[in-house]
ZAVEXVO-817583 format. One record per residue (C-alpha): residue in three letters; chain; x, y, z. Coordinates in nm, 2 decimals, always signed. Each point is the difference from the previous one (the first is absolute). Layout:
<sites>
ALA|A|X|Y|Z
...
</sites>
This chain:
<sites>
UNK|A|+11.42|+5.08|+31.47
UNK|A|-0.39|+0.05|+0.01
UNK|A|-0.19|-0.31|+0.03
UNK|A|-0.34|-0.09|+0.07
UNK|A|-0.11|-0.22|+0.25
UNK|A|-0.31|-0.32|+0.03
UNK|A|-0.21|-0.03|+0.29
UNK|A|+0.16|-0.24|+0.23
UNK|A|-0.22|-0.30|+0.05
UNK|A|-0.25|+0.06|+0.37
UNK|A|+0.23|-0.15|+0.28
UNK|A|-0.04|-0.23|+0.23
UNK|A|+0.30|+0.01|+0.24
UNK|A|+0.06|-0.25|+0.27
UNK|A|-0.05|+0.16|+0.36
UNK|A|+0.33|+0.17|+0.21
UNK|A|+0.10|-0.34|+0.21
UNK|A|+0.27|+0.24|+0.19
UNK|A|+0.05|+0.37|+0.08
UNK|A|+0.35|+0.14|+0.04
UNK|A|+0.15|+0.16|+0.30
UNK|A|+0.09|+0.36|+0.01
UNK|A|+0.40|+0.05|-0.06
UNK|A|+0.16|-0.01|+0.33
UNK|A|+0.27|+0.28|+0.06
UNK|A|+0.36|+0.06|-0.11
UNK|A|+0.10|-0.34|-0.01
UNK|A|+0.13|-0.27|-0.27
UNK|A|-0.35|-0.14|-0.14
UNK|A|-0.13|-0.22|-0.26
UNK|A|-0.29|-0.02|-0.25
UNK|A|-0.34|+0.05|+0.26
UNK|A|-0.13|-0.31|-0.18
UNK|A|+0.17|-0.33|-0.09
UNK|A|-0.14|-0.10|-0.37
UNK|A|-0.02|-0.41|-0.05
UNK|A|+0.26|-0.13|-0.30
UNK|A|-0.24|-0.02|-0.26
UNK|A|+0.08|-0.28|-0.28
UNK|A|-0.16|+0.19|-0.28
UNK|A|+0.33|+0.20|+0.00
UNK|A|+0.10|+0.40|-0.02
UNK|A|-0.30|+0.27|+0.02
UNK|A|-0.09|+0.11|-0.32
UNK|A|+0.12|+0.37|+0.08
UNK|A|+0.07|+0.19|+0.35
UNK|A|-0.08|+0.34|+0.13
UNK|A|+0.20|+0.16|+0.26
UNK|A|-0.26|+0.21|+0.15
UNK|A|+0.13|+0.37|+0.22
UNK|A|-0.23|+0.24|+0.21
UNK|A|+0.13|+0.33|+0.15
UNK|A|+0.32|-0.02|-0.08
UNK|A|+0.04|+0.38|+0.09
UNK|A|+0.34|+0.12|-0.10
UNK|A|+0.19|-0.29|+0.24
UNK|A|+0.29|-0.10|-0.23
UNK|A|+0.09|-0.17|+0.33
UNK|A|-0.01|-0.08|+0.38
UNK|A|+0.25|+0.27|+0.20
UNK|A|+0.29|-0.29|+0.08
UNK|A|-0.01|+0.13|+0.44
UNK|A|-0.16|-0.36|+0.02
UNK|A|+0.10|-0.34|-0.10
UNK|A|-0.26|-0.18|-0.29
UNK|A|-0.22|+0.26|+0.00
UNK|A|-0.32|-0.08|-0.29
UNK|A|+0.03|+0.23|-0.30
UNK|A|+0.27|+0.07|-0.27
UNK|A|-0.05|+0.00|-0.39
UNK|A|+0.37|-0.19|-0.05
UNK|A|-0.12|-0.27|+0.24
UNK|A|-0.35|-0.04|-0.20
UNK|A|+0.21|-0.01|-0.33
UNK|A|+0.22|-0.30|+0.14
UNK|A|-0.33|-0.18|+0.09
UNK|A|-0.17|+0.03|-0.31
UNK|A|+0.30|-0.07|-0.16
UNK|A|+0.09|-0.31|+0.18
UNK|A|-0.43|-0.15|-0.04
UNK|A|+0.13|+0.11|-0.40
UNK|A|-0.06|-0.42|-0.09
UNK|A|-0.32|-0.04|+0.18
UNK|A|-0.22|+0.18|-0.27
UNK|A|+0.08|+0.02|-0.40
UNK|A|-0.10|+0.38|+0.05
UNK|A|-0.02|+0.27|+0.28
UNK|A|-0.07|+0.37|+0.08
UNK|A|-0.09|+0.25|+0.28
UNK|A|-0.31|+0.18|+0.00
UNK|A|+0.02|+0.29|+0.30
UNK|A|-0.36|+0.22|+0.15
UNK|A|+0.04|+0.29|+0.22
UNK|A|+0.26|+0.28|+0.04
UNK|A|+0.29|-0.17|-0.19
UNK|A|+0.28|+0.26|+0.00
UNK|A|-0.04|+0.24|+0.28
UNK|A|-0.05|-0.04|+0.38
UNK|A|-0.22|+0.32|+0.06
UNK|A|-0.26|+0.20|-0.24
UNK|A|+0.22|+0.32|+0.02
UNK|A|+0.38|+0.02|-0.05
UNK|A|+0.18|+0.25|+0.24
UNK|A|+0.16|+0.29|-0.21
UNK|A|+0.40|-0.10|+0.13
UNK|A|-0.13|-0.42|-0.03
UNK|A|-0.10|+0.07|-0.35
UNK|A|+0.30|-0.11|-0.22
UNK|A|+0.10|-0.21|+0.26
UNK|A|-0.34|-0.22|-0.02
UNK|A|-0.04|+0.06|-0.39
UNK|A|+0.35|-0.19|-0.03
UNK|A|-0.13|-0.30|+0.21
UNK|A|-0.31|-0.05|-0.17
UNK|A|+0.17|-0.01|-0.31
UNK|A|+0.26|-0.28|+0.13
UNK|A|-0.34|-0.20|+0.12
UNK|A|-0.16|+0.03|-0.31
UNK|A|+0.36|-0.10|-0.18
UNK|A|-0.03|-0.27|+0.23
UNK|A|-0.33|-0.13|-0.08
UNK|A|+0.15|-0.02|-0.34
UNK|A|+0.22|-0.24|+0.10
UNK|A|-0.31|-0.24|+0.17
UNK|A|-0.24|+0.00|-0.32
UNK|A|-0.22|+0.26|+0.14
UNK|A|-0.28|+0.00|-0.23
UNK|A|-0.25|+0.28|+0.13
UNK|A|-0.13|+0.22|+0.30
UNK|A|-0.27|+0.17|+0.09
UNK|A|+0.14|+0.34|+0.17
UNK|A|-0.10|+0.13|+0.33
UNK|A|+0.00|+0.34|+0.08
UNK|A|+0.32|+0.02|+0.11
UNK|A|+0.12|-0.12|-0.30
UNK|A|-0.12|+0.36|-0.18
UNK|A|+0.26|+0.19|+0.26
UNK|A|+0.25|+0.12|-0.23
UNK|A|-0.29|+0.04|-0.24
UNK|A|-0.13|-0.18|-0.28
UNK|A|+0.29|+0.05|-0.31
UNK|A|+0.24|-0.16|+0.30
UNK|A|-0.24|-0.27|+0.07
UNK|A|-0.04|-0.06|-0.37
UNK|A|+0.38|-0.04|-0.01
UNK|A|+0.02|-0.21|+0.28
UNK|A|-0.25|-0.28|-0.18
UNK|A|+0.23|+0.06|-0.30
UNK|A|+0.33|-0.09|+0.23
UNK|A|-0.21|-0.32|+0.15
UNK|A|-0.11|-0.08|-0.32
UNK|A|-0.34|-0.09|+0.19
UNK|A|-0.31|+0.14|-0.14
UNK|A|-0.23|+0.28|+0.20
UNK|A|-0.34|-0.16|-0.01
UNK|A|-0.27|+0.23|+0.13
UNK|A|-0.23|+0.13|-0.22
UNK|A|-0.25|+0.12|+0.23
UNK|A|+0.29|+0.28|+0.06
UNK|A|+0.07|+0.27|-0.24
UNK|A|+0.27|+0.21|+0.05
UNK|A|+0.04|+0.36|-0.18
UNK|A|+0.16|+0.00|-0.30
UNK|A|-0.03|-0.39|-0.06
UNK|A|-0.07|-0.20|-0.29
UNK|A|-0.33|-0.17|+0.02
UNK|A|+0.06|-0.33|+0.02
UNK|A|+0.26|+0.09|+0.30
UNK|A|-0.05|-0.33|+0.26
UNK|A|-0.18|-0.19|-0.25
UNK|A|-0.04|-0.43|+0.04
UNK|A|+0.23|-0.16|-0.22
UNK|A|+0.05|-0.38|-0.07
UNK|A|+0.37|-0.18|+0.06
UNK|A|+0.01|-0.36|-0.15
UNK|A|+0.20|-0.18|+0.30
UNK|A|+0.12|-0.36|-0.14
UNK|A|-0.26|-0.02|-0.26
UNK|A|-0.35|+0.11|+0.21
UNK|A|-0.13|+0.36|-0.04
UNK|A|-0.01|+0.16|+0.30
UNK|A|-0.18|+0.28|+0.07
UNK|A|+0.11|+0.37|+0.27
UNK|A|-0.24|+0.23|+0.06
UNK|A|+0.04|+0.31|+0.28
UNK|A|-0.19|+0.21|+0.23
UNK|A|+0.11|+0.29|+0.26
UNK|A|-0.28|+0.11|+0.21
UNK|A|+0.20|+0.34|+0.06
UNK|A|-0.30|+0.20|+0.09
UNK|A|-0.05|-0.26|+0.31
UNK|A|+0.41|+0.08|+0.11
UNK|A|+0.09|+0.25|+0.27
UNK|A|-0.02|+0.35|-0.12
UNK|A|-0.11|-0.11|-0.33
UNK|A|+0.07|-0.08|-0.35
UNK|A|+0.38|+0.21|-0.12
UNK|A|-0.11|+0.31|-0.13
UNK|A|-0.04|-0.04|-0.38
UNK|A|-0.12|-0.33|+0.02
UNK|A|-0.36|-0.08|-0.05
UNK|A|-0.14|-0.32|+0.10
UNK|A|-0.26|-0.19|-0.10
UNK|A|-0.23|-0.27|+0.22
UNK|A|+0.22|-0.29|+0.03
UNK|A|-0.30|-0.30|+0.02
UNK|A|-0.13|+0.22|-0.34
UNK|A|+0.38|-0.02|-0.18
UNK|A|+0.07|-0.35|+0.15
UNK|A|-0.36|-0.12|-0.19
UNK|A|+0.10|+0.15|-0.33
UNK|A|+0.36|-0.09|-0.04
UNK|A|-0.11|-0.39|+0.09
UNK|A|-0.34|+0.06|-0.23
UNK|A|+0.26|+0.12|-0.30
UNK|A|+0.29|-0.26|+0.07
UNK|A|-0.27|-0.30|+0.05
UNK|A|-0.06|+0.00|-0.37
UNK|A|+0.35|-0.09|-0.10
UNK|A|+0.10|-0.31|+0.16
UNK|A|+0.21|+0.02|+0.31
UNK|A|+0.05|-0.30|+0.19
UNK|A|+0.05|+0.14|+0.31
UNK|A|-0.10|+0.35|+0.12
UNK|A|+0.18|+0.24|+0.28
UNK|A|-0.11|+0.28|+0.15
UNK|A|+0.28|+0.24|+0.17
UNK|A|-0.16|+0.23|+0.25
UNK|A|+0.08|+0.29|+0.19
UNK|A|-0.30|+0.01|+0.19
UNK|A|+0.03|-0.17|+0.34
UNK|A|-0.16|-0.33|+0.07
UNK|A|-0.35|+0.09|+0.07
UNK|A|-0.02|+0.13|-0.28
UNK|A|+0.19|-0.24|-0.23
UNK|A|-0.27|-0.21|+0.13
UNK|A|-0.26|+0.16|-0.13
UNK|A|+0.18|-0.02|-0.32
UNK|A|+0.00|-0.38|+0.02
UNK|A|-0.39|+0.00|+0.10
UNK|A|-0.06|+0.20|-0.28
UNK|A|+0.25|-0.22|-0.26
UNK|A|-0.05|-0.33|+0.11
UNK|A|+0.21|-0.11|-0.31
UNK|A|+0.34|+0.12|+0.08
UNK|A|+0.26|-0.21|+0.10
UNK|A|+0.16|+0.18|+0.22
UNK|A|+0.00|+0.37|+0.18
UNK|A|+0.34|+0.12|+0.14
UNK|A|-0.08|+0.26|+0.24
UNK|A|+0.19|+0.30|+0.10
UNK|A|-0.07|+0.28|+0.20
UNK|A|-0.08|+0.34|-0.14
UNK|A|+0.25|+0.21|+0.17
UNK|A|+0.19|+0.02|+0.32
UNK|A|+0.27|+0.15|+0.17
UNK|A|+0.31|-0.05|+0.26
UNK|A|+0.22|-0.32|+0.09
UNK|A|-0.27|-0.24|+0.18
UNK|A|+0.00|-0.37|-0.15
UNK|A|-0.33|-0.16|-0.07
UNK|A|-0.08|-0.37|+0.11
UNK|A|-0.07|-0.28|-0.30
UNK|A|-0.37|-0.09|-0.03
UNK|A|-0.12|-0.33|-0.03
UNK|A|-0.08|-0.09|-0.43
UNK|A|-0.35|+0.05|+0.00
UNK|A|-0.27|-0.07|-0.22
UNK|A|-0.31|+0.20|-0.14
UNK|A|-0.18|-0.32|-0.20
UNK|A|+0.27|-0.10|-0.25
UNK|A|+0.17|+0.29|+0.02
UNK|A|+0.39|+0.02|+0.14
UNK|A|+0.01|+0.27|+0.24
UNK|A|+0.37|+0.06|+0.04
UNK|A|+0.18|+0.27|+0.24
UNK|A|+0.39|+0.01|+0.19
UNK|A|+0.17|+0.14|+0.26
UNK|A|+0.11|+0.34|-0.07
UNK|A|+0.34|+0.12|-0.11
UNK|A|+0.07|-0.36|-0.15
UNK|A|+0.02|-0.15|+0.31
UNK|A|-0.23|-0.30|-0.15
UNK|A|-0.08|-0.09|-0.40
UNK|A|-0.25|-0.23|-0.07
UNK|A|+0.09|-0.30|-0.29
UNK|A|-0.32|-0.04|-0.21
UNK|A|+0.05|-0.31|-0.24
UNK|A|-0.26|-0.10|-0.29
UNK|A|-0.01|-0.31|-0.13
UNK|A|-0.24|+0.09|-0.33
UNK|A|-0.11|-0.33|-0.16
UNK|A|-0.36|+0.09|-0.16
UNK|A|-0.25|+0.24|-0.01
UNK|A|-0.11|-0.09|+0.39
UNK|A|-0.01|+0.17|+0.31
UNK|A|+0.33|+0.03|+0.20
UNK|A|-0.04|-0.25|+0.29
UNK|A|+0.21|+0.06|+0.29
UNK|A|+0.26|-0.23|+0.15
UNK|A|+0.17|+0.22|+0.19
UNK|A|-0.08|-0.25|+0.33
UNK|A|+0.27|-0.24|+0.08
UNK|A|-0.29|-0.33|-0.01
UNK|A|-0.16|+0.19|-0.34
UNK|A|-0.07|-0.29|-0.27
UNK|A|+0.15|+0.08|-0.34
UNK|A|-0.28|+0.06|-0.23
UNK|A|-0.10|-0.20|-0.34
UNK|A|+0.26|+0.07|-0.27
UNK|A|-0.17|+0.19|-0.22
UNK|A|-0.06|+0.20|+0.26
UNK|A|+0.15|+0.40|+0.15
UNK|A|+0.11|+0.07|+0.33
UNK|A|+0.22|+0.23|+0.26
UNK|A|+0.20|-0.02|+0.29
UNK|A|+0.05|+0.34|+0.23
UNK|A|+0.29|+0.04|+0.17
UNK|A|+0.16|+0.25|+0.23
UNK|A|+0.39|+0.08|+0.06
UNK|A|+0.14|+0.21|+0.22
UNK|A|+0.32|+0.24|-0.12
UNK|A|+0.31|-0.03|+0.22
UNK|A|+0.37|+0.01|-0.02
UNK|A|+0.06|-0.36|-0.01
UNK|A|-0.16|-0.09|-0.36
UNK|A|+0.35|+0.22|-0.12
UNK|A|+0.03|+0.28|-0.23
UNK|A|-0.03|+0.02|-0.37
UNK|A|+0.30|+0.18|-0.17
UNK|A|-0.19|+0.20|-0.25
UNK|A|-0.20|+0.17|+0.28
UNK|A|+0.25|+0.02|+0.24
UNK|A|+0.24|+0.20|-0.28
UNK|A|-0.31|+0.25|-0.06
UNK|A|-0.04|+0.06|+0.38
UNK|A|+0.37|+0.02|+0.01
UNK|A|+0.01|+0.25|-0.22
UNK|A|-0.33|+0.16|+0.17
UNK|A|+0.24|+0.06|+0.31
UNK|A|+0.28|+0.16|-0.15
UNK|A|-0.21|+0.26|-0.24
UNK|A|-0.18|+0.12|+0.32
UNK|A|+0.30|+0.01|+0.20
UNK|A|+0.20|+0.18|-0.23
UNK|A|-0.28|+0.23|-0.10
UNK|A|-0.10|+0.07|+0.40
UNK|A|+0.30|+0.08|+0.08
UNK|A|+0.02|+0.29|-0.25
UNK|A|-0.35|+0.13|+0.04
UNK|A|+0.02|+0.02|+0.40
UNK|A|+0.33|+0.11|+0.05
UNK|A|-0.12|+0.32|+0.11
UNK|A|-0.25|-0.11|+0.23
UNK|A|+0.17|+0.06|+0.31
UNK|A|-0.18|-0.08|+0.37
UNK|A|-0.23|+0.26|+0.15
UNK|A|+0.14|+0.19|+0.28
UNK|A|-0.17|-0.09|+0.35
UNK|A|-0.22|+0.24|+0.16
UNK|A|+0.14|+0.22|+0.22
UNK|A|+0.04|-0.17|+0.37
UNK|A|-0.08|-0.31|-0.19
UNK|A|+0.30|-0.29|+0.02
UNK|A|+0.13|-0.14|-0.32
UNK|A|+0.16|-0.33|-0.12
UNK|A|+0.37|-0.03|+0.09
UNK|A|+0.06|-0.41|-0.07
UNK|A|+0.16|-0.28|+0.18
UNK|A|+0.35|+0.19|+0.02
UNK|A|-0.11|+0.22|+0.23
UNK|A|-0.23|-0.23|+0.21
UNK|A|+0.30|-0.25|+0.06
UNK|A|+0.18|+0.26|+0.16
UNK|A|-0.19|-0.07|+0.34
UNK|A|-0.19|-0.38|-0.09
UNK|A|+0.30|-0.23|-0.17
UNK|A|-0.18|-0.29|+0.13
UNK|A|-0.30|+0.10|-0.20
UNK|A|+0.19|+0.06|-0.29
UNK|A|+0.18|-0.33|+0.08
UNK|A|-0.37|-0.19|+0.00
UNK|A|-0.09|+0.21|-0.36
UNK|A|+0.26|-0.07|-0.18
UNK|A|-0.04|-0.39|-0.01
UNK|A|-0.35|+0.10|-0.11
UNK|A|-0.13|+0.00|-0.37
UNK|A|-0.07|+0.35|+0.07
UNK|A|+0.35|+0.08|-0.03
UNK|A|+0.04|-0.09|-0.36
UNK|A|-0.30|+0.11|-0.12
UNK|A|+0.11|+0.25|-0.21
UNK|A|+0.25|-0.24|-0.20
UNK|A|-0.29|-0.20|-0.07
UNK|A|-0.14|+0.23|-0.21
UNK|A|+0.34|+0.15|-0.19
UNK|A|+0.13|-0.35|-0.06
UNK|A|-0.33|-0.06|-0.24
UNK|A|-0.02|+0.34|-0.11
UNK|A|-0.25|+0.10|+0.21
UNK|A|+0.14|+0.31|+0.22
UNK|A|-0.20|+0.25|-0.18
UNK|A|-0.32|-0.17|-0.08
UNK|A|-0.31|+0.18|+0.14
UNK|A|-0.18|-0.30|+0.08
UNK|A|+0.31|-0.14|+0.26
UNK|A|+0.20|+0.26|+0.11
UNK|A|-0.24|+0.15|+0.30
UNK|A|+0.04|-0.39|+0.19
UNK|A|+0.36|+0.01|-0.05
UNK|A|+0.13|+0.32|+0.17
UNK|A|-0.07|+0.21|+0.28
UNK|A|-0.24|+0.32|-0.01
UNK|A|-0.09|+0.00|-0.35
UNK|A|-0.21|+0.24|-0.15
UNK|A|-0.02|+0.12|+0.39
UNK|A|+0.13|+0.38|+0.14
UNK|A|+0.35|-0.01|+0.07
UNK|A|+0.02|-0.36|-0.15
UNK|A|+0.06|-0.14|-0.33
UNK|A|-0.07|-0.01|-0.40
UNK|A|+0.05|-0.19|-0.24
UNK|A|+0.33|+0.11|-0.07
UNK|A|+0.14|+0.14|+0.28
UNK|A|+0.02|-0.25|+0.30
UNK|A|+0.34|+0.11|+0.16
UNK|A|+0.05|-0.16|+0.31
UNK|A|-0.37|-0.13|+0.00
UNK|A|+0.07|-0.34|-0.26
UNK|A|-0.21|-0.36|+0.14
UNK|A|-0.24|+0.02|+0.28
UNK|A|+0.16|+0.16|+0.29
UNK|A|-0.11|+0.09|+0.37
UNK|A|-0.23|+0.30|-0.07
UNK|A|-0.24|-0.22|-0.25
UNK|A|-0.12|-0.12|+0.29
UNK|A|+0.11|+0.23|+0.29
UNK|A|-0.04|+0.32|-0.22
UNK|A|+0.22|+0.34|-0.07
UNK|A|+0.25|+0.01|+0.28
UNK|A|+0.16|+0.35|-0.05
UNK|A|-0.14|+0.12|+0.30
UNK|A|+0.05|-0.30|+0.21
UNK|A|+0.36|+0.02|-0.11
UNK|A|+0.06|+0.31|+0.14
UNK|A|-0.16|-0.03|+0.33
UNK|A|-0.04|-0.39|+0.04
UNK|A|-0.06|+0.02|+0.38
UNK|A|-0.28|+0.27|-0.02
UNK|A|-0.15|-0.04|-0.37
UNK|A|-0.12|-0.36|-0.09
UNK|A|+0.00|-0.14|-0.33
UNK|A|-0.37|+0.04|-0.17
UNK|A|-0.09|-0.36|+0.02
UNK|A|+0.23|-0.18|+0.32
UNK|A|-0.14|-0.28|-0.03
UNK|A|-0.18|-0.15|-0.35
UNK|A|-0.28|-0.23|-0.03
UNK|A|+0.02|-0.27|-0.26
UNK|A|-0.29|+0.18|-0.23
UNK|A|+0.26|+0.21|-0.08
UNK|A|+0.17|-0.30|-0.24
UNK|A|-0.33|+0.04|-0.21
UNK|A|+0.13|+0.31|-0.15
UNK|A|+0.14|-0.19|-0.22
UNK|A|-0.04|-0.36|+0.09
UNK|A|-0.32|+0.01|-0.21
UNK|A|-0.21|-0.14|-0.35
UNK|A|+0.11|-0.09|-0.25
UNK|A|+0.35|-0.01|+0.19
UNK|A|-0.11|-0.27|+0.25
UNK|A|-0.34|-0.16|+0.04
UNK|A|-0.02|-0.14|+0.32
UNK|A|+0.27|+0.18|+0.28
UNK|A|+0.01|-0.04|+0.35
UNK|A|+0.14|+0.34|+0.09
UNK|A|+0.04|-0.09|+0.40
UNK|A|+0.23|-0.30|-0.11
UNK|A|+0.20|+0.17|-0.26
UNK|A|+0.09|+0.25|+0.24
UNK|A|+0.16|-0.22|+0.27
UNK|A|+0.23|-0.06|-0.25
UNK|A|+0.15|+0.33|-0.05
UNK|A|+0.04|+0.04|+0.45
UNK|A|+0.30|-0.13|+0.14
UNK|A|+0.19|+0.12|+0.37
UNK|A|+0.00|+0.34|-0.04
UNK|A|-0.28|+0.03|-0.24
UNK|A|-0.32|-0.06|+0.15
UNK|A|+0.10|-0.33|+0.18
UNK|A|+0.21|-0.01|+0.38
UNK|A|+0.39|-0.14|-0.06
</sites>
């Protein structure tokens, strides 16, 4: 539904009496900032506010509580369901996939995920984005699909994509509890690494941002939100240049690989919100609006904030980090259940015939823990009370075995010559000696004249895959003293 918007009234907020703290690590949090009860009662509406959530459907599960997971953000907002008459999510920045460019044998594998997020985002009241680059991977009819499955509108209409109609990203008005509110998008593509996705032309974002606000001004919006892919400097500008926005939600415009992002601080450019999370979900900022009149939005976010006159508006900003502990929502859950077992089923089929290169010649290759017992039981003894010795089961007991994205941590050599693939792991299931020691053909054969290629690991060597978004914060040097025993790296 197109509706115009009315200039909101010039705003005169109450000053920031308390900045938030950065999320610390993998650990079970609560909301950054503490709001006061406020006797006026529930917000008029709240936004659930997501930046760069990059194609993590959720945290890898090596780590207790780790931050992230869309089933564990569904079971929050579902559970702050009575606090506010009327919710939804608004998300800036890559939204469906982790990196700009999908790897040919990833493709269908990531294509199915992001679908599962955006069937997910369905589930939380998602009610737009603004796309990253990333998010044009699989191309733009996919993308287009994707916003369909979400049911969240693309706004971006400084982007324009071949072949798409021309109002594709345009603002649009939602009426949330009975107040006009206002979405308007801009991707500064042209500023992300590489550049815009071919086919897609983009326009100045500050120039775009100007006219959608200039256009939706005139039709009476009570509140006005800018989603922007653009990074923060930038989304500053934009709120310099707009001084009459409510609020900028700002996303980055691109990225690529695993690393997780620290929360910022809210921050303020005169009135205007200026609103960013970890990402990867591992934070979501709760933005509630009391609307009461045609004034400014004051803020009360602080805990010592005085509640304003009654006629008039104001906001409180809160952050929450994403962990294990606020539960799991069954309607997300089921569609990451289901996630799991089309991918396994499906990988299995298309790399069955992906068998392990051959090593070199004069090069050793991967022979498993069978073979290395034969001459160090008592290291073998020490591994098997390990969680390195089920490490495999992990994986097939939640449908898992086959998955792209988890396999390589969970056996021995993968994707290595004379190792493993996804499919064939004879002998070479969980995380055996020669992950860390390396291929012990040779040593095997000759173990008094040929060591093995790495005798004696360093603990850097966990970080293969004791990484982001796995784990946050991991002390590699501790973590391995507790996989040494007598026998294995420790005198009897």
């Amino acid at each position: 539904m197109m509706q115009g918007f009315r200039r909101i009234a010039p705003a005169l907020a109450i000053a920031l009496a308390a900045t938030f703290a950065a999320c610390e690590g993998c650990h079970p949090g609560t909301s950054a900032s503490q709001p006061s009860a406020d006797a006026s009662g529930p917000p008029t509406f709240r936004l659930y506010l997501v930046t760069d959530l990059a194609g993590a459907l959720e945290p890898c599960g090596c780590v207790k509580d780790q931050l992230g997971g869309l089933d564990h953000f569904a079971a929050w907002t579902k559970s702050e369901a009575a606090k506010a008459p009327e919710s939804g999510v608004l998300l800036s920045g890559p939204v469906f996939f982790m990196d700009p460019v999908l790897k040919e044998d990833h493709r269908a594998q990531d294509v199915t995920k992001a679908e599962t997020i955006a069937k997910s985002l369905a589930e939380l009241h998602a009610i737009a984005f603004a796309p990253g680059k990333n998010d044009f991977a699989a191309g733009p009819s996919e993308l287009e699909k994707l916003a369909s499955l979400s049911g969240a509108q693309i706004t971006a209409a400084n982007l324009s994509p071949n072949g798409a109609p021309a109002n594709w990203g345009a603002p649009f008005v939602k009426n949330l509890h009975g107040v006009n509110v206002g979405f308007f998008g801009v991707s500064a593509l042209d500023k992300s690494e590489g550049g815009p996705p071919d086919g897609v032309a983009v326009k100045a974002d500050i120039a775009s941002a100007e006219e959608q606000m200039a256009t939706l001004k005139k039709q009476g919006a009570r509140a006005i939100i800018c989603l922007a892919a653009t990074g923060r400097g930038e989304a500053k500008r934009i709120a310099d240049a707009i001084p009459d926005l409510t609020a900028i939600v700002v996303g980055s415009t691109g990225g690529r690989g695993e690393g997780n992002t620290e929360t910022p601080p809210e921050d303020r450019v005169g009135n205007v919100i200026i609103a960013e999370t970890g990402n990867h979900l591992t934070t979501v900022v709760a933005l509630d609006l009391w609307v009461r009149g045609d004034g400014a939005f004051a803020d009360l976010t602080a805990t010592d904030a005085s509640l304003p006159k009654p006629d008039a508006s104001f906001f409180r900003y809160s952050i929450q980090e994403i962990h294990d502990t606020l539960g799991k929502d069954p309607g997300v859950t089921d569609q990451m259940l289901a996630y799991y077992k089309q991918v396994n089923d499906a990988n299995k089929v298309a790399f069955a015939d992906r068998v392990p290169r051959p090593a070199p010649a004069g090069s050793p290759s991967y022979i498993g823990v069978g073979e290395c017992e034969t001459c160090h039981s008592d290291a073998k003894d020490v591994w098997d009370k390990t969680a390195h010795a089920h490490a495999y089961a992990t994986l097939s007991k939640q449908f898992k075995e086959f998955n792209l994205d988890c396999v390589g941590c969970h056996v021995t050599g993968y994707d290595t010559a004379g190792g493993s693939t996804v499919t064939h792991v004879d002998k070479l299931k969980d995380v055996q000696c020669e992950v860390c020691h390396g291929p012990g053909s040779l040593h095997a054969k000759k173990p008094k004249t040929v060591a093995m290629p790495t005798p004696k690991p360093t603990a850097d060597t966990c970080l293969n895959c004791h990484h982001p978004p796995h784990v946050k914060e991991f002390d590699a040097k501790a973590k391995m003293d507790l996989i040494l025993g007598p026998g294995h790296g420790k005198p009897s």
